[in-house]
MMTF fields as JSON, N, C-alpha, C and O atoms, coordinates in Angstrom:
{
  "mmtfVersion": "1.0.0",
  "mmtfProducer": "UNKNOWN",
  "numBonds": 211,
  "numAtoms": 212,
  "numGroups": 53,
  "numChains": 1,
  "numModels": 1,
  "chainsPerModel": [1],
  "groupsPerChain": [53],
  "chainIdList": ["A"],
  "bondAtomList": [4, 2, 8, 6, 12, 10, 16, 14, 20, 18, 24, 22, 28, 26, 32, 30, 36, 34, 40, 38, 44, 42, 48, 46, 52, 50, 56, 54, 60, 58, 64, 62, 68, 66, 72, 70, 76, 74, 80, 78, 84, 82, 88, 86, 92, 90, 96, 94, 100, 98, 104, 102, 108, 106, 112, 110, 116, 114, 120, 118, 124, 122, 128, 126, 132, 130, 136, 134, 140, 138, 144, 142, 148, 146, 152, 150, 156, 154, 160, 158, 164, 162, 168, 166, 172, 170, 176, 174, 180, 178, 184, 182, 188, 186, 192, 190, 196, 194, 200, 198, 204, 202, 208, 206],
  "bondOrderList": [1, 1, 1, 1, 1, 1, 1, 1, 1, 1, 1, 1, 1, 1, 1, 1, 1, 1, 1, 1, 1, 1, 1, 1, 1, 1, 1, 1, 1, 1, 1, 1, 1, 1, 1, 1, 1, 1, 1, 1, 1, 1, 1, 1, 1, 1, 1, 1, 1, 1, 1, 1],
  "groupList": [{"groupName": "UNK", "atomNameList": ["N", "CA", "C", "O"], "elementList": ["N", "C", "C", "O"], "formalChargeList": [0, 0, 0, 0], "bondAtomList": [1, 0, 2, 1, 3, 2], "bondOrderList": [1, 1, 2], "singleLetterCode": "X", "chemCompType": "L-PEPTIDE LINKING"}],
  "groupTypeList": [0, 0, 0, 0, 0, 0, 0, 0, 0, 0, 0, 0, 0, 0, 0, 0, 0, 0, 0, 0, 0, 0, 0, 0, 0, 0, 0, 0, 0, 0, 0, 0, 0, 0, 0, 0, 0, 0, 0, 0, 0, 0, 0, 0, 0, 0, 0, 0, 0, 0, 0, 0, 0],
  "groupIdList": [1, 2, 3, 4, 5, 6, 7, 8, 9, 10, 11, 12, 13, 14, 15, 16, 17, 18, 19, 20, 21, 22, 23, 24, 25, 26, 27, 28, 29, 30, 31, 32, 33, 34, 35, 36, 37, 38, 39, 40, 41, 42, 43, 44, 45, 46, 47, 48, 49, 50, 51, 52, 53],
  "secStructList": [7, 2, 2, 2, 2, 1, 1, 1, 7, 1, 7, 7, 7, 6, 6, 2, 2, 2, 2, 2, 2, 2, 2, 2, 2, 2, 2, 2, 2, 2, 2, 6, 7, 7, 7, 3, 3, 3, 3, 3, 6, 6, 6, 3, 3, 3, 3, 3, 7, 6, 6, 6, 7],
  "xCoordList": [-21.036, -19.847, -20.189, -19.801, -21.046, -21.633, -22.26, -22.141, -22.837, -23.458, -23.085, -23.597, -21.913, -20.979, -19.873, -19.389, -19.002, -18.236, -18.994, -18.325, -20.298, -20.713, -22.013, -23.012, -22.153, -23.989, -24.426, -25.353, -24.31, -24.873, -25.474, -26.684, -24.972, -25.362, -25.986, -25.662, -26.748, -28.131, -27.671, -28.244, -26.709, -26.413, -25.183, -24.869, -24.527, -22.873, -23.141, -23.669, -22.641, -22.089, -21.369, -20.501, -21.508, -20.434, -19.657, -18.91, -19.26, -17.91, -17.302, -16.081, -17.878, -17.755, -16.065, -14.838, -17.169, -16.435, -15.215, -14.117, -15.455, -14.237, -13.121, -12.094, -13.316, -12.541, -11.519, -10.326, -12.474, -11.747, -10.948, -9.977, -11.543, -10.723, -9.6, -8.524, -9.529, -8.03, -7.133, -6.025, -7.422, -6.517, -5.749, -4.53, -7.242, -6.549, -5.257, -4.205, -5.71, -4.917, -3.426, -2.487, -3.366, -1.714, -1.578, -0.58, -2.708, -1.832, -0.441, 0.783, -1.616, -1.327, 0.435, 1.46, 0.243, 0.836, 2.55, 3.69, 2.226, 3.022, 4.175, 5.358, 3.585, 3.895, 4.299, 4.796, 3.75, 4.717, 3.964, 4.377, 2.681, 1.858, 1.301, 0.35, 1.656, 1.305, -0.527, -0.777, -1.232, -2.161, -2.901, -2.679, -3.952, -4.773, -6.394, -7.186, -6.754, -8.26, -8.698, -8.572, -9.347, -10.168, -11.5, -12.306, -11.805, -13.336, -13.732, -12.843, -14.809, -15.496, -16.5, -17.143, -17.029, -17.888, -19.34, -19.756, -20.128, -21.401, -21.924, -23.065, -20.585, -20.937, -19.886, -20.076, -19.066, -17.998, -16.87, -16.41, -15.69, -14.589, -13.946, -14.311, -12.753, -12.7, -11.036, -10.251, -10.526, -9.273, -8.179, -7.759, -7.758, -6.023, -5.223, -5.119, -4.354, -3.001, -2.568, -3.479, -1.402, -0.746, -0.657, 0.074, -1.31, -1.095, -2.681, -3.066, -3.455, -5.297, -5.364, -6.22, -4.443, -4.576, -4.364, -4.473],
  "yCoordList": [11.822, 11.819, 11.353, 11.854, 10.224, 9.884, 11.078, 11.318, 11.76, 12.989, 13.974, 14.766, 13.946, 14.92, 14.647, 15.465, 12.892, 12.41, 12.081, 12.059, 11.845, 11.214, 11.923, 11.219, 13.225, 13.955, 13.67, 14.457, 12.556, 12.267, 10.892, 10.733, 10.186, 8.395, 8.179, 8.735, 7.539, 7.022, 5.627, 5.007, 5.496, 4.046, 3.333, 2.156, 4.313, 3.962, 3.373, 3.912, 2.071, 1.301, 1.857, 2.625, 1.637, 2.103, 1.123, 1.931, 0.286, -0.423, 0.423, 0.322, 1.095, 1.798, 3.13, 3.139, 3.881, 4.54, 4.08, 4.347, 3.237, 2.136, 2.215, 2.824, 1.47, 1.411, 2.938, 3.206, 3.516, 5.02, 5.889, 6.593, 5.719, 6.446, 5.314, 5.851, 4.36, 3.433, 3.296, 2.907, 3.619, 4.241, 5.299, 5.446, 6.572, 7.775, 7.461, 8.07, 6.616, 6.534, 6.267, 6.992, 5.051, 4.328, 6.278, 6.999, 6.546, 8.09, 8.769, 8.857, 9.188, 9.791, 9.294, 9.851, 8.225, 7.5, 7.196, 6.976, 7.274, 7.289, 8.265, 7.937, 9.736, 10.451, 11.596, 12.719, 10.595, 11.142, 12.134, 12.796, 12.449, 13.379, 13.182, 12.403, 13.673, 13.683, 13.725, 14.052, 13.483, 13.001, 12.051, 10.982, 12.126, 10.682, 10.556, 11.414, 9.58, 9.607, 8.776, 7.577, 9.166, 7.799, 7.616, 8.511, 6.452, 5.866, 6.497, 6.613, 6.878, 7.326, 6.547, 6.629, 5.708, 4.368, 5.035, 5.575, 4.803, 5.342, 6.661, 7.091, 7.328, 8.857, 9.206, 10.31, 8.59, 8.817, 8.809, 7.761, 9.996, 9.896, 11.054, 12.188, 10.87, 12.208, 12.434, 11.611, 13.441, 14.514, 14.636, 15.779, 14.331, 14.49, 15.12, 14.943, 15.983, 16.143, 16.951, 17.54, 17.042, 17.773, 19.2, 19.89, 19.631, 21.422, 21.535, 22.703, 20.82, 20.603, 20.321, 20.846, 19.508, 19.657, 20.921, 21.066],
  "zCoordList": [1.781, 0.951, -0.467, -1.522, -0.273, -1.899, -2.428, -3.629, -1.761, -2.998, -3.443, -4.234, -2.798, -3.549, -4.156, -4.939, -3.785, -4.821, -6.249, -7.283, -6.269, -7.494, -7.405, -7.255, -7.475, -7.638, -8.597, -8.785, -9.923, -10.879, -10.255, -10.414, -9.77, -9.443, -8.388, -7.338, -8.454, -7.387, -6.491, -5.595, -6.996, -6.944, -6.468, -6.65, -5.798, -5.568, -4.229, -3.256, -4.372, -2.821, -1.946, -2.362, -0.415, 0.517, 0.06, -0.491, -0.153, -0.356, -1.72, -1.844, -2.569, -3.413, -2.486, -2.385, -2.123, -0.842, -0.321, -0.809, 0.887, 1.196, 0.258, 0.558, -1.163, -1.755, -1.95, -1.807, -2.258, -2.893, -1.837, -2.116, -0.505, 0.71, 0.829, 1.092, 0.755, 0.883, 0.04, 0.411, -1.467, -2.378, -2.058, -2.147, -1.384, -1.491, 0.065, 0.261, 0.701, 2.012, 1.715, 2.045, 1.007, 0.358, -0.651, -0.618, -1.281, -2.284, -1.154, -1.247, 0.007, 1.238, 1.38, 0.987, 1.995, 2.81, 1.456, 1.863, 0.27, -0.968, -0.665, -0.574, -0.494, -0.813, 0.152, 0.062, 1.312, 2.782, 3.215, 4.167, 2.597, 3.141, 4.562, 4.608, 5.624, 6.929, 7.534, 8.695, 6.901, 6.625, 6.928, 6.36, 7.863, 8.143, 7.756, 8.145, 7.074, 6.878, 7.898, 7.648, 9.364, 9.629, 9.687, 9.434, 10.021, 9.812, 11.112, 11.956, 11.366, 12.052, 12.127, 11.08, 12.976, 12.953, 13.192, 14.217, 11.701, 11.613, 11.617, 11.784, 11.347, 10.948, 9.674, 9.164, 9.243, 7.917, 7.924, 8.377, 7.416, 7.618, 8.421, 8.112, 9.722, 9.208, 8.777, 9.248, 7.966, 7.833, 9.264, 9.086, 10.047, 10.534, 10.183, 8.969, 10.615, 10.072, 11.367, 11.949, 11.839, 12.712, 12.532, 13.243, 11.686, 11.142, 11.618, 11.562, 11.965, 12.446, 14.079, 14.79, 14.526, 15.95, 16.532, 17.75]
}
């Protein structure tokens, strides 16, 4: 996910990450978008939504 949110930077923290998927989560969650990001423990995130099941 880092190398394609940021293909310029060598250097971005997973807490970097963290941060930015829990923003986008409250965006989500704002705006009533039916929508779930979850953690996937040691492989990333994944996409949800009831129009995907």
């Amino acid at each position: 996910m880092i190398r394609y949110a940021w293909p310029e930077k060598e250097d971005i923290d997973a807490s970097t990450v963290n941060l930015v998927v829990s923003r986008q989560r409250r965006k989500l969650a704002r705006e009533g978008i039916e929508v779930r990001i979850d953690t996937i423990s040691r492989d990333g995130y994944q996409l949800t939504s009831p129009t995907f099941d």
